[in-house]
PDB file with one MODEL, atoms N, CA, C and O in Angstrom:
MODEL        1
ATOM      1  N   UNK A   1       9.597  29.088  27.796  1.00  0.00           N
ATOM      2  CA  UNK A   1       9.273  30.404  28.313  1.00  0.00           C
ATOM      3  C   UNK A   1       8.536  31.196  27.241  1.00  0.00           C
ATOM      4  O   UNK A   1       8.599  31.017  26.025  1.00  0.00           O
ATOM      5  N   UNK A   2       7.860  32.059  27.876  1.00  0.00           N
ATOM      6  CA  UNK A   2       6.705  32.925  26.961  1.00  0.00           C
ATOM      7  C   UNK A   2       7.445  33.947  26.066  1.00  0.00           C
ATOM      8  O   UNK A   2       8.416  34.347  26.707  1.00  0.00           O
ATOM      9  N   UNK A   3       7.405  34.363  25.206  1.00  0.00           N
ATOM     10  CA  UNK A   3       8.228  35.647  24.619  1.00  0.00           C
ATOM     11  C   UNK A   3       7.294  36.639  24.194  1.00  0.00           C
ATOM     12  O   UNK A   3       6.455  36.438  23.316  1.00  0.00           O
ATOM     13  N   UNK A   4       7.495  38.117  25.053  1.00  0.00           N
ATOM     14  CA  UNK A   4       6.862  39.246  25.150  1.00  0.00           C
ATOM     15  C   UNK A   4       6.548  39.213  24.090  1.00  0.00           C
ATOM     16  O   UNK A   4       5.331  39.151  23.914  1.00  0.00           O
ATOM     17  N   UNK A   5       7.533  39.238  22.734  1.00  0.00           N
ATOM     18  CA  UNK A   5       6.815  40.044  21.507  1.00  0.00           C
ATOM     19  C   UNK A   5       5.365  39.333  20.912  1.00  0.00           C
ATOM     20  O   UNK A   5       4.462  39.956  20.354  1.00  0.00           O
ATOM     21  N   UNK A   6       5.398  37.704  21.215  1.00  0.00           N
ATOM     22  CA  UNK A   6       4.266  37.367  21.203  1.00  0.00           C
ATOM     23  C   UNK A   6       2.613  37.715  21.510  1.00  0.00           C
ATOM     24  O   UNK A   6       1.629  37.377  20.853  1.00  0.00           O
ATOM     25  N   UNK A   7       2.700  38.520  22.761  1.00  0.00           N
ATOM     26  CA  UNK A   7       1.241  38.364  23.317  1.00  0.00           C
ATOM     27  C   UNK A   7       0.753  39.683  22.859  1.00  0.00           C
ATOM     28  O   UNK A   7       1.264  40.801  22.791  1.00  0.00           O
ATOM     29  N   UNK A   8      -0.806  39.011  22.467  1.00  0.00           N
ATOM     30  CA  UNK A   8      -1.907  39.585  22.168  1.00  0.00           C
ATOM     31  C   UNK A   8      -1.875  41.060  22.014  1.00  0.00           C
ATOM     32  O   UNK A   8      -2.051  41.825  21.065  1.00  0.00           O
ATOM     33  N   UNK A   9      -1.633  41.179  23.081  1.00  0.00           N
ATOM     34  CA  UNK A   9      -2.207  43.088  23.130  1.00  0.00           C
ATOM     35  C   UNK A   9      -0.375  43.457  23.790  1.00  0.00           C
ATOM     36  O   UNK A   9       0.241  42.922  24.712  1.00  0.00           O
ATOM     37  N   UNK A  10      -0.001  44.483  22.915  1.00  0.00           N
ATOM     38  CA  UNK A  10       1.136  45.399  23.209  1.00  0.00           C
ATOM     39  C   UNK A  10       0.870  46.811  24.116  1.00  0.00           C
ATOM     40  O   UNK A  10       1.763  47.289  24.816  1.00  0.00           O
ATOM     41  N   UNK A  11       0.083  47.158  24.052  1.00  0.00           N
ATOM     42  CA  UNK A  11      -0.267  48.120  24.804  1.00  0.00           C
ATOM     43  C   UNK A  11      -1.873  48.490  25.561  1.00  0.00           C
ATOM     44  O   UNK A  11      -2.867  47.990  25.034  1.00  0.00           O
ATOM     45  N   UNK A  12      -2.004  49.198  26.546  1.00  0.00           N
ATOM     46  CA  UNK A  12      -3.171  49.632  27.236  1.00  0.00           C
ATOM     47  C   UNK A  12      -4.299  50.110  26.152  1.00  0.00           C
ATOM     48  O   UNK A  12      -5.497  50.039  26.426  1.00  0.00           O
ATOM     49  N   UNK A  13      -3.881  50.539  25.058  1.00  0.00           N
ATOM     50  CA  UNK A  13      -5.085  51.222  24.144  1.00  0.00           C
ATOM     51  C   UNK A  13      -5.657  49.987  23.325  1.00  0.00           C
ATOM     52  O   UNK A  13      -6.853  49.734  23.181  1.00  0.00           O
ATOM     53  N   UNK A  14      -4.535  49.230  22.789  1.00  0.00           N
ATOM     54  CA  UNK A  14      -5.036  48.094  21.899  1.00  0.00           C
ATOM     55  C   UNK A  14      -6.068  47.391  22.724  1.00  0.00           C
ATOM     56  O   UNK A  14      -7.202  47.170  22.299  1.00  0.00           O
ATOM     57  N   UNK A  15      -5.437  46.871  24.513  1.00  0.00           N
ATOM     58  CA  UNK A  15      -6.480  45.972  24.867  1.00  0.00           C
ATOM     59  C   UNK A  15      -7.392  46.823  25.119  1.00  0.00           C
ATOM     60  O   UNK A  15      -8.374  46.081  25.154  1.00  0.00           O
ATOM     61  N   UNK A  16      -7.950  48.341  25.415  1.00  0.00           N
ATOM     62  CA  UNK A  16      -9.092  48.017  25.966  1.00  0.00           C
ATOM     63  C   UNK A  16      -9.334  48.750  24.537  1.00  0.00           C
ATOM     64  O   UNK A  16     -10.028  49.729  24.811  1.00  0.00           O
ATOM     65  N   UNK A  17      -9.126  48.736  23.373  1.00  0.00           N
ATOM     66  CA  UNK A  17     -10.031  48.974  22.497  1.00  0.00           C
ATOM     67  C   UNK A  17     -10.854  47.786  22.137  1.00  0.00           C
ATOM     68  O   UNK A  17     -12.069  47.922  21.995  1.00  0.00           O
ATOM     69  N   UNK A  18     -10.149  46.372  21.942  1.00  0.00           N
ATOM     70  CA  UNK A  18     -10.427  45.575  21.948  1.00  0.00           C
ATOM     71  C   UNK A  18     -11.810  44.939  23.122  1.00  0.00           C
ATOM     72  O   UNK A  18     -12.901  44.415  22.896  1.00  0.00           O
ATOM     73  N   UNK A  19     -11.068  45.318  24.418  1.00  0.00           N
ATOM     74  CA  UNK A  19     -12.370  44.900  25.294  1.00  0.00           C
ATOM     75  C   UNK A  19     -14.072  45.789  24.793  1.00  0.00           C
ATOM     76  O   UNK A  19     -15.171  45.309  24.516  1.00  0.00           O
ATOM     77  N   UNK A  20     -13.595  47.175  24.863  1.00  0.00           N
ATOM     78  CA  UNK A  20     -14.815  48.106  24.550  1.00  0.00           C
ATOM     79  C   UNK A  20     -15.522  47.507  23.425  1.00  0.00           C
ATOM     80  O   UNK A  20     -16.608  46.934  23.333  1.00  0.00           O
ATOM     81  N   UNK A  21     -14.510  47.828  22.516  1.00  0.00           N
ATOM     82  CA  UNK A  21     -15.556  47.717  20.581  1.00  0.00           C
ATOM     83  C   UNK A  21     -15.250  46.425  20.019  1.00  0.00           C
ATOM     84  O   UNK A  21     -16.267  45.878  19.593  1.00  0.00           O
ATOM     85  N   UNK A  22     -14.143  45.718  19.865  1.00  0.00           N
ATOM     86  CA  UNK A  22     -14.957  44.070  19.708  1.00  0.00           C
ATOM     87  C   UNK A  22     -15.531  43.143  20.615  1.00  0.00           C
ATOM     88  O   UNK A  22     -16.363  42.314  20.248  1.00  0.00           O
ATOM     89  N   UNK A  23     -15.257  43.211  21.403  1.00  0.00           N
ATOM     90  CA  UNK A  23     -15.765  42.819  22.635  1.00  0.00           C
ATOM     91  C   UNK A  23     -17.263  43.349  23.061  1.00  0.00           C
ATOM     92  O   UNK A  23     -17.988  42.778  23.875  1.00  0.00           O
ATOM     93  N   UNK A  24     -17.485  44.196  22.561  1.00  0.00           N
ATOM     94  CA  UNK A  24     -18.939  44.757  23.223  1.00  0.00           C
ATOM     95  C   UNK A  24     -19.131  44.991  24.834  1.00  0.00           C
ATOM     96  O   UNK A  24     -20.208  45.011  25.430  1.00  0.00           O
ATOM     97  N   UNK A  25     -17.597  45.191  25.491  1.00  0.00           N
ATOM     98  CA  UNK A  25     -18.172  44.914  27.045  1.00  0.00           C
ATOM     99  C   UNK A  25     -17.970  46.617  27.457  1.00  0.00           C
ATOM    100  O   UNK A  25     -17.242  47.450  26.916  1.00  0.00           O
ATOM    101  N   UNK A  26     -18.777  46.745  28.458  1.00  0.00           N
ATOM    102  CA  UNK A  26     -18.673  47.864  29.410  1.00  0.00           C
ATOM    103  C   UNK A  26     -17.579  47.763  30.448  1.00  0.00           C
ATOM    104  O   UNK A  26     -17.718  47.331  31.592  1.00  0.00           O
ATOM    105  N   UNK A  27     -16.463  48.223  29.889  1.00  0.00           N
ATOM    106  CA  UNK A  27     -15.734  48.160  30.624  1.00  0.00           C
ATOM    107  C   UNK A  27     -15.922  49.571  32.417  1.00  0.00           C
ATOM    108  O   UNK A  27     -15.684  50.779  32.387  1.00  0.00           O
ATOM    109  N   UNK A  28     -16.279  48.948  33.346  1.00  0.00           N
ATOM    110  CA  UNK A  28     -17.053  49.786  33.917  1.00  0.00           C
ATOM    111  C   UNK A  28     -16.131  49.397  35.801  1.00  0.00           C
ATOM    112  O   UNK A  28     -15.771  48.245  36.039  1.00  0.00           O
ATOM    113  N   UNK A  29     -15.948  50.356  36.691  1.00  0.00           N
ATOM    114  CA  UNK A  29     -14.953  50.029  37.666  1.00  0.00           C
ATOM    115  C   UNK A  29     -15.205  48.657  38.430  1.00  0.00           C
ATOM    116  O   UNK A  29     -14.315  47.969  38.931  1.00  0.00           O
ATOM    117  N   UNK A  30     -16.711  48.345  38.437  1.00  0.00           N
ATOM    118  CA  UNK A  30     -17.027  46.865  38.882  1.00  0.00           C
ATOM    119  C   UNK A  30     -16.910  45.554  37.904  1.00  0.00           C
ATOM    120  O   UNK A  30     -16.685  44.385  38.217  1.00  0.00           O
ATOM    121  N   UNK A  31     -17.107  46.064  36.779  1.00  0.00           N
ATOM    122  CA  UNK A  31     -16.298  44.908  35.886  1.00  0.00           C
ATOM    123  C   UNK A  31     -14.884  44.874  35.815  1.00  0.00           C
ATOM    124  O   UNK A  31     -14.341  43.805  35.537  1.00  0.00           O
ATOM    125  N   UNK A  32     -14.311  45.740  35.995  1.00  0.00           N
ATOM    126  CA  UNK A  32     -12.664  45.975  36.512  1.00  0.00           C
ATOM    127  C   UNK A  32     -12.407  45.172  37.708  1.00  0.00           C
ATOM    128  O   UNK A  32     -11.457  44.395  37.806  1.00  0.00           O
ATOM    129  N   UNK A  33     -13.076  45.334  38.398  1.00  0.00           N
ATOM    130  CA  UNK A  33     -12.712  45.008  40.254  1.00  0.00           C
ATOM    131  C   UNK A  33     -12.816  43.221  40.213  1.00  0.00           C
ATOM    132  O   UNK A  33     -12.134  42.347  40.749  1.00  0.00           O
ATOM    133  N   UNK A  34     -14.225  43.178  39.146  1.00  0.00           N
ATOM    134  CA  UNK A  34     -14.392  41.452  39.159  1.00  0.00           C
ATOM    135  C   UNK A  34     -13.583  40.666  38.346  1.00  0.00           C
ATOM    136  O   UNK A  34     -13.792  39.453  38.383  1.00  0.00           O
ATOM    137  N   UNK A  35     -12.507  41.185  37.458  1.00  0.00           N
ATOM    138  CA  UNK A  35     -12.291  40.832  36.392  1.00  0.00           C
ATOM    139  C   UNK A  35     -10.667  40.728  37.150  1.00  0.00           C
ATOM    140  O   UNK A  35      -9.956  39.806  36.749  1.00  0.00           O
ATOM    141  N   UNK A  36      -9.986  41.857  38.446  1.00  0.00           N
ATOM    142  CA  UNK A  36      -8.666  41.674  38.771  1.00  0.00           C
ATOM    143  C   UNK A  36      -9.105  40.785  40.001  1.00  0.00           C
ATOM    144  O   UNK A  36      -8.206  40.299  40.687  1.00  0.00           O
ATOM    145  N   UNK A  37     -10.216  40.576  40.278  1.00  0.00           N
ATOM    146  CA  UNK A  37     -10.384  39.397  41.540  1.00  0.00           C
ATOM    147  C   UNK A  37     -10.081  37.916  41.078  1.00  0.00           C
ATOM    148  O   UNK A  37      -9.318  37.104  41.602  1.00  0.00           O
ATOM    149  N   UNK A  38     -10.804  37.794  40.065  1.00  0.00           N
ATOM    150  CA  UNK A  38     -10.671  36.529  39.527  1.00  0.00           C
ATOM    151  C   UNK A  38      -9.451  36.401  38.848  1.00  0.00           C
ATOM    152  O   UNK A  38      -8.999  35.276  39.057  1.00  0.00           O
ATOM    153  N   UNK A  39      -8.626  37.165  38.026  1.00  0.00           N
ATOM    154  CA  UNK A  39      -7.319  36.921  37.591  1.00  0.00           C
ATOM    155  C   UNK A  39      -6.070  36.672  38.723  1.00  0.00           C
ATOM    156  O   UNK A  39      -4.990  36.178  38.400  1.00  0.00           O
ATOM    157  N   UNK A  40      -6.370  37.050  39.937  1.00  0.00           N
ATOM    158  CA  UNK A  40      -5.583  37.341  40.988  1.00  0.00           C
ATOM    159  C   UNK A  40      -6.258  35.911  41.983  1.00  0.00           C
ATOM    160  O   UNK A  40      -6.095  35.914  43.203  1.00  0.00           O
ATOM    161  N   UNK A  41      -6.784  35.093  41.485  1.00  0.00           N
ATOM    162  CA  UNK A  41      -7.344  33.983  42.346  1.00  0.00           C
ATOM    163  C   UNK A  41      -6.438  33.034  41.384  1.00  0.00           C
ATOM    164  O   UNK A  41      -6.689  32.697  40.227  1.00  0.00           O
ATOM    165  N   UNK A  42      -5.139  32.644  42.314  1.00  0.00           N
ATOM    166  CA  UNK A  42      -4.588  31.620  41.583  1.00  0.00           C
ATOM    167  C   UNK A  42      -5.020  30.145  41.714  1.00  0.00           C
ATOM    168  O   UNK A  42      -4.495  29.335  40.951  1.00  0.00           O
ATOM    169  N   UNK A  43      -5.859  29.759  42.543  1.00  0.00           N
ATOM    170  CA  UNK A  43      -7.047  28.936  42.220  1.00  0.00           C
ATOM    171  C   UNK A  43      -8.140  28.432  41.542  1.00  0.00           C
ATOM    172  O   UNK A  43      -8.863  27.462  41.768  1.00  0.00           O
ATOM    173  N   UNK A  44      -8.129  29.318  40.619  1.00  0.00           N
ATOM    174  CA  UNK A  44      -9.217  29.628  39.605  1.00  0.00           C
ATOM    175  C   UNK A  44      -8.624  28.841  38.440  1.00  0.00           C
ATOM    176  O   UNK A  44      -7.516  29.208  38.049  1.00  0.00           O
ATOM    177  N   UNK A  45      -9.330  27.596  37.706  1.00  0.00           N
ATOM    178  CA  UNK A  45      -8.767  26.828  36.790  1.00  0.00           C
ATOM    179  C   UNK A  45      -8.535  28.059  35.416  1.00  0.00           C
ATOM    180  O   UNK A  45      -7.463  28.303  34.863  1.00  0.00           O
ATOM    181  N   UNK A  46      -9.431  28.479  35.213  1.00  0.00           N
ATOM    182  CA  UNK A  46      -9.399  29.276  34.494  1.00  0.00           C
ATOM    183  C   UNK A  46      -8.212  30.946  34.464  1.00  0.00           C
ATOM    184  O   UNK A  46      -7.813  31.556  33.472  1.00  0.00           O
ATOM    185  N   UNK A  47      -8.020  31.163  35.562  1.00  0.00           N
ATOM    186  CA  UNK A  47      -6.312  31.955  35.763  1.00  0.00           C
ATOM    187  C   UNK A  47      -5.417  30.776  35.496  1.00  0.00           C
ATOM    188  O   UNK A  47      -4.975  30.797  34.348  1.00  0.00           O
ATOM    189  N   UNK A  48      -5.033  29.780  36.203  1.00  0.00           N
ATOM    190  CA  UNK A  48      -4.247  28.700  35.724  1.00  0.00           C
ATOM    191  C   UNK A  48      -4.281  28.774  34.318  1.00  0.00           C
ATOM    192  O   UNK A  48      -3.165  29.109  33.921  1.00  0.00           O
ATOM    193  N   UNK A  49      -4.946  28.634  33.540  1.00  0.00           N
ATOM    194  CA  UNK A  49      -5.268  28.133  31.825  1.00  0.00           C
ATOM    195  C   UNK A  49      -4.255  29.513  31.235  1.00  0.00           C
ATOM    196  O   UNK A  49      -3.332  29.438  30.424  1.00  0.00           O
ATOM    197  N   UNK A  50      -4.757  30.707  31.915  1.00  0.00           N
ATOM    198  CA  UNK A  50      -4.637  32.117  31.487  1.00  0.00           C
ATOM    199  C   UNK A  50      -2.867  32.304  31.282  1.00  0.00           C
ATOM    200  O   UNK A  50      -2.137  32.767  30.406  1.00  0.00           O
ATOM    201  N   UNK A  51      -2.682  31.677  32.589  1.00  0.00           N
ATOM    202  CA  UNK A  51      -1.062  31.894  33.047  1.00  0.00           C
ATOM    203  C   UNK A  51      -0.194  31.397  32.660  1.00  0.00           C
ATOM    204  O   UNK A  51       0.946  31.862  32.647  1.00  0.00           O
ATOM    205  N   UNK A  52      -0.714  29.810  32.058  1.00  0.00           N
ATOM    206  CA  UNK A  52      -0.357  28.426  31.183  1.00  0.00           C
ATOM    207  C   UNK A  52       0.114  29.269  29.951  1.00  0.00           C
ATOM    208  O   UNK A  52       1.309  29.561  29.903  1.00  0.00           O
ATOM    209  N   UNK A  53      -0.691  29.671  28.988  1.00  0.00           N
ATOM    210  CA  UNK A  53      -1.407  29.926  27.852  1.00  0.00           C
ATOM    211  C   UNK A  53      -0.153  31.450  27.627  1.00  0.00           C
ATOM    212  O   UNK A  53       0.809  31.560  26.867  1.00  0.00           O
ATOM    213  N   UNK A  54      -0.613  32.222  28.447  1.00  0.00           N
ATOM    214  CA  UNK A  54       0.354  33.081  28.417  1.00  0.00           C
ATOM    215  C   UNK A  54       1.161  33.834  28.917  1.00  0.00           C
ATOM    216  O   UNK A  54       1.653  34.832  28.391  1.00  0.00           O
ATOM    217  N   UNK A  55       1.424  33.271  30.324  1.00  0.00           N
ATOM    218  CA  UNK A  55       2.566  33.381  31.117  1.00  0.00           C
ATOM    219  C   UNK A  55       2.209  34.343  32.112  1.00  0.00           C
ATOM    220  O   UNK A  55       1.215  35.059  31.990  1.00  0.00           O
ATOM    221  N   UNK A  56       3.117  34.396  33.265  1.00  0.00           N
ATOM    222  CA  UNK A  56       2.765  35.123  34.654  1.00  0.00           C
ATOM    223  C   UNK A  56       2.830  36.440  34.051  1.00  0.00           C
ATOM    224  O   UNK A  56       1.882  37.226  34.038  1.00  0.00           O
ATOM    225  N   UNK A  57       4.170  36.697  33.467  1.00  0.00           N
ATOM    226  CA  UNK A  57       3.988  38.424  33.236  1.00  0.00           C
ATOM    227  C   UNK A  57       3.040  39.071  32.579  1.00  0.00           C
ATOM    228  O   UNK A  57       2.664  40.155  33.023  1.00  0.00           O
ATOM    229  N   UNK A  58       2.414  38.484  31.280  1.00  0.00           N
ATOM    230  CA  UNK A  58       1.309  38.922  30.790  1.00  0.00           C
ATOM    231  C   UNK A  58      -0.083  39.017  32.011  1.00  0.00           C
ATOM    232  O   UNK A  58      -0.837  39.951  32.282  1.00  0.00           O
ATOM    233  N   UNK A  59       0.005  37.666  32.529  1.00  0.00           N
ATOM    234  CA  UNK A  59      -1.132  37.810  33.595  1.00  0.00           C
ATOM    235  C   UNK A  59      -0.921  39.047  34.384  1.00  0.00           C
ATOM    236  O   UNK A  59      -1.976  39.648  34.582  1.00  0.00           O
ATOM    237  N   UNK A  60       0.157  39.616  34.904  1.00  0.00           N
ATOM    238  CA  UNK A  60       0.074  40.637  35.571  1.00  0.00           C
ATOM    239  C   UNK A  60      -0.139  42.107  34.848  1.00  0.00           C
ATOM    240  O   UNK A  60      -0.579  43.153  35.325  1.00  0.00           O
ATOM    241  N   UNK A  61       0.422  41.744  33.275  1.00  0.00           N
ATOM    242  CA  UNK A  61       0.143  42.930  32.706  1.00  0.00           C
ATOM    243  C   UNK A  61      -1.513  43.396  32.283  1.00  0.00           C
ATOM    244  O   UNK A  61      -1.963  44.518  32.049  1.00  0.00           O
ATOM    245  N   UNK A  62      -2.170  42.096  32.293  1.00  0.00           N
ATOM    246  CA  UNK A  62      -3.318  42.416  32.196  1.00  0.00           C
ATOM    247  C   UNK A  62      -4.148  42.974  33.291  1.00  0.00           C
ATOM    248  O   UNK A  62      -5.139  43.704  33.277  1.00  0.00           O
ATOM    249  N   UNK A  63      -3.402  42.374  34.331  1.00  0.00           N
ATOM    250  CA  UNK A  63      -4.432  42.789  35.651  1.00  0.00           C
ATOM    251  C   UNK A  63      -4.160  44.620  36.201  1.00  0.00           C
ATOM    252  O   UNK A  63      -4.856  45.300  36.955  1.00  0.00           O
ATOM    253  N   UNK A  64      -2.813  44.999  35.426  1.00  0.00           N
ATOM    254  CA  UNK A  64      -2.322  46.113  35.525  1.00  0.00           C
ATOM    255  C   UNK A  64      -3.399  47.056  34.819  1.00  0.00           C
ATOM    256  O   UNK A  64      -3.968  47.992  35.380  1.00  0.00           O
ATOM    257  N   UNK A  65      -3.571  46.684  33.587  1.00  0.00           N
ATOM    258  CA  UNK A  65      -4.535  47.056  32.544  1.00  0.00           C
ATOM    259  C   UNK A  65      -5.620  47.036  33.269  1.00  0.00           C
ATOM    260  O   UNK A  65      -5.609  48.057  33.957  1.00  0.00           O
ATOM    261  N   UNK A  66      -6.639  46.353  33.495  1.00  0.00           N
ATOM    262  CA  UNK A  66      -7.812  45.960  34.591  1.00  0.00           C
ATOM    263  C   UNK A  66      -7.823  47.392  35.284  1.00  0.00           C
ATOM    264  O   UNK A  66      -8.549  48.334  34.970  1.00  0.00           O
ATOM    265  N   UNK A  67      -6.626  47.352  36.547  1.00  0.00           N
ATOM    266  CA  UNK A  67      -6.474  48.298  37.595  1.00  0.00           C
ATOM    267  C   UNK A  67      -6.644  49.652  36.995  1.00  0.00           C
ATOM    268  O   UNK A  67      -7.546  50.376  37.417  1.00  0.00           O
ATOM    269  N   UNK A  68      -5.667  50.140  35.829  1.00  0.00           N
ATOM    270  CA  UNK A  68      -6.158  50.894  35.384  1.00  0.00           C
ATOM    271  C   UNK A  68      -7.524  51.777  34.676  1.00  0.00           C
ATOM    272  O   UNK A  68      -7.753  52.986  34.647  1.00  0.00           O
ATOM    273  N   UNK A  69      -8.129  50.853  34.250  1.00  0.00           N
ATOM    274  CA  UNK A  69      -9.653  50.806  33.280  1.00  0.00           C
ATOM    275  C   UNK A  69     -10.233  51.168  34.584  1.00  0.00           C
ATOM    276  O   UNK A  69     -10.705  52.304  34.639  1.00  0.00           O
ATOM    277  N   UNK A  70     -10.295  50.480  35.593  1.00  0.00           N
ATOM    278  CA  UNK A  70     -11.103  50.943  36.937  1.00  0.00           C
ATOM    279  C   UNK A  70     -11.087  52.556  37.826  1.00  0.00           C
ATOM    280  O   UNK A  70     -11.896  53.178  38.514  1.00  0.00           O
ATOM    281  N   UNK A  71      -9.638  52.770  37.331  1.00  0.00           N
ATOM    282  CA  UNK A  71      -8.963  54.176  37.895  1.00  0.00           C
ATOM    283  C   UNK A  71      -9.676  55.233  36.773  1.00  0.00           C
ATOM    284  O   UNK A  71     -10.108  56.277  37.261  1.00  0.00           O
ATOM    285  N   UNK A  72      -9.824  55.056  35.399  1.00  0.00           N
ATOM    286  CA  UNK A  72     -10.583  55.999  34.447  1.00  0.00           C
ATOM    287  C   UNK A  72     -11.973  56.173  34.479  1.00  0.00           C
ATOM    288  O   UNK A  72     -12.452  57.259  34.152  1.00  0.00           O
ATOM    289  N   UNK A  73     -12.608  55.332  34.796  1.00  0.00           N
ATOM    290  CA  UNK A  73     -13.703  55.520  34.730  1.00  0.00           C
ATOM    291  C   UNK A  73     -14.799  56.958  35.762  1.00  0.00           C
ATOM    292  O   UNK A  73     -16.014  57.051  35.588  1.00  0.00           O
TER     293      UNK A  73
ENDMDL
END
């Protein structure tokens, strides 16, 4: 089993500081929308890998994150 204190990003500011300024992306409500479509396609080898790698709850916490970034803009 995955253990919370492990994953990547602890909070909403870390990841999308991370997405914005190392990342270079525009985080923008249609890159939001495409980004919780495809995480939410549990068909997608690549969500599989995601979910593998770091577990359902993170997957949902990210897509939470996602939902949100889309709601600020």
């Amino acid at each position: 089993m995955n253990d919370s204190s492990s994953f990547y990003f602890q909070t909403y500011a870390e990841w999308r500081k991370a997405i914005t300024e190392r990342c270079k992306i525009n985080l923008t409500p249609a890159y939001a929308r495409s980004r919780i479509a495809a995480l939410q396609n549990t068909a997608d080898p690549t969500t599989q890998e995601f979910a593998a790698k770091f577990g359902d709850a993170y997957l949902r916490q990210v897509i939470q994150w996602f939902e949100q970034a889309e709601q600020q803009r």
